[in-house]
C-alpha positions, -999 to +999 in steps of 0.1 A: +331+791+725+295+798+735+267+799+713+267+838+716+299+838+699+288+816+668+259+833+664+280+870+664+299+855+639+269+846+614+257+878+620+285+892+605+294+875+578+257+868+568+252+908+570+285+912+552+289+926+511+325+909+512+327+875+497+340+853+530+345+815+525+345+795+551+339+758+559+337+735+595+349+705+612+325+684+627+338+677+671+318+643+676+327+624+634+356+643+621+335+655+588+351+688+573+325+704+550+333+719+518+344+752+516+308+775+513+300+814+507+269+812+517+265+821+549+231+808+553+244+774+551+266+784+586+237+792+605+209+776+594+190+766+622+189+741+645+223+752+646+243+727+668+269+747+675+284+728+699+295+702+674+318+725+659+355+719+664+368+747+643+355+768+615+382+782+589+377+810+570+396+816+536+416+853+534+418+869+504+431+902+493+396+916+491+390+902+525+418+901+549+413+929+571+376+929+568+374+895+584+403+901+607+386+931+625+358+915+627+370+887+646+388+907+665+359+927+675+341+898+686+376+883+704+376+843+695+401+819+698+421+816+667+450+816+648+463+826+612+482+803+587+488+801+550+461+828+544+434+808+568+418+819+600+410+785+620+384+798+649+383+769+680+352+760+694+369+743+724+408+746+724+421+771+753+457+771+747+454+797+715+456+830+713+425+852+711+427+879+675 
């Protein structure tokens, strides 16, 4: 994904009332952060975003749909699976939501 992409996703989540969880895998060590609701700590910046290998956000009840339309208006590479959206920064051979 490109860094307009990230950066739509920040916006959204940062600008958001809804309580969103999320947490990243590092591309280049392998380190998976702890799961954060802050989504200031997603974009602080110097934002590398090219070291991102996936980002997963948590789905709740309270959540599901907002977070799954908004990915889907943005249109990023992802897939859904025991209640956890896992967006790719670089793998083409998933869907898009």
């Amino acid at each position: 994904m490109n860094n307009t992409k990230w950066n739509e996703i920040f916006q959204a989540f940062y600008n958001s009332d809804h309580i969103v969880k999320w947490r990243t895998k590092d591309k280049e060590n392998g380190f998976m952060s702890d799961w954060d609701a802050s989504w200031s700590h997603f974009g602080c910046e110097p934002r590398e975003w090219d070291l991102i290998d996936y980002l997963q956000i948590k789905l709740t009840l309270k959540n599901e749909e907002f977070v799954l339309d908004t990915l889907k208006k943005i249109h990023v590479p992802a897939d859904v699976e025991d209640n956890i959206v896992t967006v790719y920064g670089y793998r083409t051979d998933v869907d898009y939501l």
